[in-house]
N, C-alpha and C positions, 0 to 999 in steps of 0.2 A: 259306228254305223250298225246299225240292228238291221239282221238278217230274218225277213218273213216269209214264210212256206208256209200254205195254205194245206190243213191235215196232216202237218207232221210238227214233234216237238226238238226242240233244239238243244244238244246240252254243248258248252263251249267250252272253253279255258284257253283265254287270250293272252298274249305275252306282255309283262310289264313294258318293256324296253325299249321297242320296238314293233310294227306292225303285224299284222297277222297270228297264229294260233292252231290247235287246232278242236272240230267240232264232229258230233257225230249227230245224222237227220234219224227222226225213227217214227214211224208212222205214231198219230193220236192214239191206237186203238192197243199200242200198249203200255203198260204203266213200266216207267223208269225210275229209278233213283242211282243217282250219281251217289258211285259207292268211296272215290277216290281223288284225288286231283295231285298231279306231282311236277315240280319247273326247277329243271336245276341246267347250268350250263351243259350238261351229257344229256339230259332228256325231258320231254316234258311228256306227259302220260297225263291221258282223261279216264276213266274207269268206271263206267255206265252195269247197270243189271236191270235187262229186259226182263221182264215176266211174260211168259209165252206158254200160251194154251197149256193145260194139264204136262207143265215138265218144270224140272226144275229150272228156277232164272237162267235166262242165257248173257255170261258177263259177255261184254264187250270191252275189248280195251284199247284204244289209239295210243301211238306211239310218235313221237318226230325225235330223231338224231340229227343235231343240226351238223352238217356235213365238217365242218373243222374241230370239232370236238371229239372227246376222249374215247376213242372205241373202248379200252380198259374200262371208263367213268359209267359209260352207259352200260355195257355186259354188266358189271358188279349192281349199279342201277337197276336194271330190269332183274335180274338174279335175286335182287333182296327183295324186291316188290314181289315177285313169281313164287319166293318161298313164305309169302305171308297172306296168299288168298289159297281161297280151295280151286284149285284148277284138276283136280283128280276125280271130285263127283259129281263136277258142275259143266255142262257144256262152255268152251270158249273159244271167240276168235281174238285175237289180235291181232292188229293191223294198222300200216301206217306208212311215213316215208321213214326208212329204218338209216338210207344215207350208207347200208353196205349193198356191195352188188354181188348176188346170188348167180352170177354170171363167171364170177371170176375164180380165180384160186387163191385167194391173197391171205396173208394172217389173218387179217379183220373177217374174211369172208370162213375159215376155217372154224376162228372163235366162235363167232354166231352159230353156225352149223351146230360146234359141241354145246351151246347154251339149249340149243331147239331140241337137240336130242336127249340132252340131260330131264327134261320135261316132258319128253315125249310128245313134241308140237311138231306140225309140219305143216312148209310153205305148200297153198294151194294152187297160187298162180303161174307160169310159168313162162308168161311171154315178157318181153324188153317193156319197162313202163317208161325208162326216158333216153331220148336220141338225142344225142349232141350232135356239132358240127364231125367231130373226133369218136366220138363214141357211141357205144347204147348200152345200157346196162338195166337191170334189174333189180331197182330200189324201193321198190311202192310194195308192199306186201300184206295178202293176207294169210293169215297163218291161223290155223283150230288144234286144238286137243282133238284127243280121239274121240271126245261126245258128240264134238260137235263138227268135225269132220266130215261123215255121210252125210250129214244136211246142208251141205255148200254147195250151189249148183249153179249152172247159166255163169262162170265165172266169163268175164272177158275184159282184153284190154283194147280201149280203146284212144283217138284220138281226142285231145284235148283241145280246143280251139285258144282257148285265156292260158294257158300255162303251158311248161317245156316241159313236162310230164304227162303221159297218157293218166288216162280214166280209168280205174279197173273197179268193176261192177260185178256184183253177183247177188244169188238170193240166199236167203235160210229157208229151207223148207222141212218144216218139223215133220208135217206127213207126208212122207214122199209114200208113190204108189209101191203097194204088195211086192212088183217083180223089182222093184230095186232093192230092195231090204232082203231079196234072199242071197242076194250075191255074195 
């Protein structure tokens, strides 16, 4: 099934096996090139590079951990991917369903922590993205470097109507006004 949005372009990476995938929408009005694609049972990663007004590209990077798979597989995963882009002079978010909850205390949620911090990344959102009968937890995340950090804003979670995960929406604003930028 091909997906159409009128004014925005689409970059995908669908799953062999199985339905679904994931994608990221981005307005026409800037140029992309898919820098990356990666599918392994720990992770599948898309890895987009937006060019935005007078800055350097802003990467984008989606992530999915499919929930019964290797916390180990995917840290080491993401780990080897993170020490082979520029993530130190280049704005970046990544973001995605990571399948840990940022909610809890648990080993997996500890390891992640020391992967975010070894990179100096930090989650921006901070509300529950999905409610179970039994639970709520904190799994949908976006996450930047410090370039690209100041420029996330309007973050929100919202309800989802089609799926058992909230919506969480935000913007990139490369010029934010004078009075933010002195903070």
């Amino acid at each position: 099934m091909e997906l159409l949005f009128d004014g925005y372009t689409i970059s995908r990476l669908d799953r062999i096996s199985r339905g679904g995938g994931i994608l990221i929408l981005t307005k026409n009005k800037y140029k992309i090139t898919i820098e990356n694609t990666h599918l392994s049972e720990s992770i599948e990663l898309l890895h987009i590079s937006c060019e935005v007004k007078e800055s350097h590209p802003l990467q984008i990077i989606t992530v999915y951990r499919p929930p019964h798979s290797s916390i180990g597989g995917f840290i080491d995963s993401l780990t080897n991917y993170l020490n082979n882009i520029d993530y130190a002079t280049t704005p970046m978010i990544l973001m995605g369903d990571i399948n840990i909850d940022m909610n809890s205390n648990s080993t997996a949620q500890r390891d992640f922590v020391r992967l975010l911090n070894l990179y100096n990344l930090t989650v921006k959102n901070k509300k529950t993205t999905r409610i179970g009968k039994n639970s709520s937890t904190l799994i949908d995340l976006v996450i930047t470097n410090s370039l690209a950090s100041n420029y996330i804003t309007d973050i929100s979670t919202n309800t989802c109507h089609f799926s058992d995960h909230n919506q969480v929406t935000f913007a990139y604003k490369k010029n934010l006004p004078k009075k933010l930028l002195r903070k």
